[in-house]
C-alpha positions in Angstrom: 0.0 0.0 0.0 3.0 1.8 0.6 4.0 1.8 -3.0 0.4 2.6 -4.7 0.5 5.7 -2.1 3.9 7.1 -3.5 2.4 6.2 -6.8 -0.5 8.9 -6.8 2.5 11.2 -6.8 3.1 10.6 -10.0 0.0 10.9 -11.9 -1.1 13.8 -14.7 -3.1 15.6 -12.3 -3.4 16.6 -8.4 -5.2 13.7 -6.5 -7.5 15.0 -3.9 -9.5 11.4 -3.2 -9.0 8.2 -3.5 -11.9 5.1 -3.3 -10.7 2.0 -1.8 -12.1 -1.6 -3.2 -10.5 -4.2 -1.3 -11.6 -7.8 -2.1 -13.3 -9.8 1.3 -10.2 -12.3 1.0 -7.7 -9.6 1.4 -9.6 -8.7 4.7 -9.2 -12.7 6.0 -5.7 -12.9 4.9 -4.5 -9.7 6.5 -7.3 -9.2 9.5 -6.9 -6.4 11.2 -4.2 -5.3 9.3 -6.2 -3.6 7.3 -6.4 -0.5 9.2 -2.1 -0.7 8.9 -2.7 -0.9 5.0 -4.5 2.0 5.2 -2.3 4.4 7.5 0.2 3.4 5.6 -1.2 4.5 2.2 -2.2 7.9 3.9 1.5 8.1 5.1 2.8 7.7 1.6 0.3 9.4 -0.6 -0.1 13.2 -1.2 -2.2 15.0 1.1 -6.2 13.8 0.6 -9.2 15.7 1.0 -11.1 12.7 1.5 -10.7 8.2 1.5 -13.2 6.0 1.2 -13.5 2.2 0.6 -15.4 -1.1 1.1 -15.1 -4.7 0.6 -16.4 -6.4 -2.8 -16.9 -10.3 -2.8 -14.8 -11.5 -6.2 -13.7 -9.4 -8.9 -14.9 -11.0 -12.3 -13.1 -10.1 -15.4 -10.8 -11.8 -18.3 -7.4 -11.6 -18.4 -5.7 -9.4 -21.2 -3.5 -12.2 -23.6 -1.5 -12.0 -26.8 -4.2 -13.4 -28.7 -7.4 -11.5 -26.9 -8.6 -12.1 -23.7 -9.4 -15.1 -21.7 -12.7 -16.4 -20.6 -13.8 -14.4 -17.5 -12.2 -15.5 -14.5 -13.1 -14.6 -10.7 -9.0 -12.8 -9.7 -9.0 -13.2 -5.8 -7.3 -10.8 -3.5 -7.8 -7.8 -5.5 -7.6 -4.0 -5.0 -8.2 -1.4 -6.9 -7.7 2.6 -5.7 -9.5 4.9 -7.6 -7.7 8.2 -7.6 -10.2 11.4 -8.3 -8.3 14.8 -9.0 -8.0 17.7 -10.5 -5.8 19.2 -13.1 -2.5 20.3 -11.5 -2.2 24.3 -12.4 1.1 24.1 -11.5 
């Protein structure tokens, strides 16, 4: 969490939220390290008005291949941060 924190330094634009969506298995694998995942992103990313998040129950989706994509499959232990901004007038 450490890393995608130092990564919303980075993007085209001035982040100024972020949405959370943890899968439920992340939540049974780390427990109540959950709340350490998520100082640590705070720690790491630019200041943020505002984070939210919640648990989703299996992310279904294919997998990008050479040839296409693959059948949909259910990807376990997934999350995804959803960064909302503004452009940077800097």
């Amino acid at each position: 969490m450490r890393a995608l924190g130092h990564h919303l330094t980075k993007l085209p634009f001035k982040p100024v939220a972020a949405l959370i969506i943890s899968c439920a298995g992340r939540k049974y694998v780390l427990g109540g390290d959950l709340r350490e995942e998520a100082r640590a992103f705070l720690e790491s990313a630019p200041p943020l008005a505002a984070m939210a998040g919640f648990p989703s129950f299996g992310e279904i989706a294919p997998l990008r291949q050479q040839s296409g994509y693959s059948a949909s499959l259910l990807h376990n232990m997934t999350l995804v941060v959803v960064a909302i901004g503004e452009e940077d007038a800097s």
